[in-house]
C-alpha positions in Angstrom: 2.4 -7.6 0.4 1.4 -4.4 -1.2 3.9 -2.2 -2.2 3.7 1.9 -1.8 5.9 4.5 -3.4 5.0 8.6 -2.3 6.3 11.5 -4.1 5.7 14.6 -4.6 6.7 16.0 -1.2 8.7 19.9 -0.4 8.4 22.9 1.1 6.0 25.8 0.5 4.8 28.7 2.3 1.4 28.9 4.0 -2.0 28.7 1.9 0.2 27.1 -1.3 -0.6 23.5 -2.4 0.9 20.5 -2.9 -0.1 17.3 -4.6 1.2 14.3 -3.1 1.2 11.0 -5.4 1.8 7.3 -4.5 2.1 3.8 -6.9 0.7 1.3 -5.3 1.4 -2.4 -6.9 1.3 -5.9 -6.1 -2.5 -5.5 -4.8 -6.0 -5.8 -5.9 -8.0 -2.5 -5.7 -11.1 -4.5 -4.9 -9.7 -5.6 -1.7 -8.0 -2.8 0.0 -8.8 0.6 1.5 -6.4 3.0 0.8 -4.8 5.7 3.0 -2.9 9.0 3.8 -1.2 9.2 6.9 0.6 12.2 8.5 3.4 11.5 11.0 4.0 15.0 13.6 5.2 12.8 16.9 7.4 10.4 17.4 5.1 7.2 17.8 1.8 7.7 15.8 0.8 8.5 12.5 -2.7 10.5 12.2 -4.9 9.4 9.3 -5.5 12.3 7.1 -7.8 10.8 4.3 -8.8 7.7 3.0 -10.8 6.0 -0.3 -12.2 2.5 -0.2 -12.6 0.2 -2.7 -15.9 1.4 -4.5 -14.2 5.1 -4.0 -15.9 6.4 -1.0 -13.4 9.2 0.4 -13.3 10.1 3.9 -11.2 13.1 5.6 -10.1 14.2 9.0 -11.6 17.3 10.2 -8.5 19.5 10.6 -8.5 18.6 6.7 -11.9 18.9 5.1 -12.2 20.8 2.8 -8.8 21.5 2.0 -7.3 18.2 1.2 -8.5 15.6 -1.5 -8.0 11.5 -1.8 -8.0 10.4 -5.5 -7.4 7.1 -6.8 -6.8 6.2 -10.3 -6.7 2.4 -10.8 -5.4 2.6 -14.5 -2.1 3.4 -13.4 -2.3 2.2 -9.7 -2.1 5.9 -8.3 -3.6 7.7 -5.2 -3.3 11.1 -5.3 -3.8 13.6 -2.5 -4.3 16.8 -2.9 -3.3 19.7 -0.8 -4.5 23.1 -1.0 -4.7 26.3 1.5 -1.7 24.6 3.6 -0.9 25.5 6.9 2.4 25.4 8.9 0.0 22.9 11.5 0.1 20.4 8.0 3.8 20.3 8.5 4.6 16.2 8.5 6.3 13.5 6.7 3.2 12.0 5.1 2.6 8.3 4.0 0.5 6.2 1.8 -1.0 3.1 3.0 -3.1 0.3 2.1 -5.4 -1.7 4.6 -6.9 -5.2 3.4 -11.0 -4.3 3.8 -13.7 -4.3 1.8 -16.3 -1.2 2.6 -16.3 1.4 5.1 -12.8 2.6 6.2 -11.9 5.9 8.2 -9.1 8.4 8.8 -7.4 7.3 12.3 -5.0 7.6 14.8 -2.5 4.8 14.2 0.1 4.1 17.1 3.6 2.6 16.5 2.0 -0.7 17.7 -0.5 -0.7 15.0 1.7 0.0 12.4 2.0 -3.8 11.6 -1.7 -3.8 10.6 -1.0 -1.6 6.9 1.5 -1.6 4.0 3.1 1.7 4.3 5.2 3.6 2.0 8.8 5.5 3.2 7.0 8.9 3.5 7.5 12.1 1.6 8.1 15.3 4.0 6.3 18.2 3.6 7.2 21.6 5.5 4.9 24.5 5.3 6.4 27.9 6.2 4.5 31.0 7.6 
């Protein structure tokens, strides 16, 4: 089972940045999409970005532009970072890796799906206005 560590989490004010980092180990780059998840409700965690295993990055519209997915398979670390924040980006985000090969998107991810990724234990980050 792959194993996910985030860091790199606090608070800012709005239109700040933050980079968000995450060790991934005990998998095979080649086989996995990797993913950043946000958690604002109870029971669902949004997908916010996500890079496949050739690096193909995809993003969720409320964070195009703004947010970037980076992987760096030396040293087993995804990276996202977060600029021009905004107190709507408020969440206790999460890495998480998916076991597939190509094409892999950001998504809405209920508590019943959960099952389906490895997840790391989340880093909070609070944007103030």
């Amino acid at each position: 089972q792959v194993q996910l560590l985030e860091s790199g989490g606090g608070s800012v004010q709005a239109g700040g940045s933050l980079r968000l980092s995450c060790v991934v180990s005990r998998y095979n780059p080649s086989d996995y999409c990797l993913h950043w998840f946000r958690r604002r409700s109870e029971n669902e965690r949004e997908g916010v970005a996500t890079i496949n295993n050739v690096g193909r990055t995809t993003y969720a519209d409320s964070v195009k532009g703004r947010f970037t997915i980076s992987q760096d398979n030396a040293d087993n670390t995804l990276t996202l970072q977060m600029n021009s924040l905004k107190p709507e980006d408020t969440a206790m985000y999460y890495c998480a890796a998916y076991r597939r090969r190509g094409w892999c998107t950001p998504a809405r991810v209920p508590r019943r799906a959960y099952g389906d990724y490895d997840w790391g234990r989340g880093t909070q980050v609070t944007v103030s206005s």
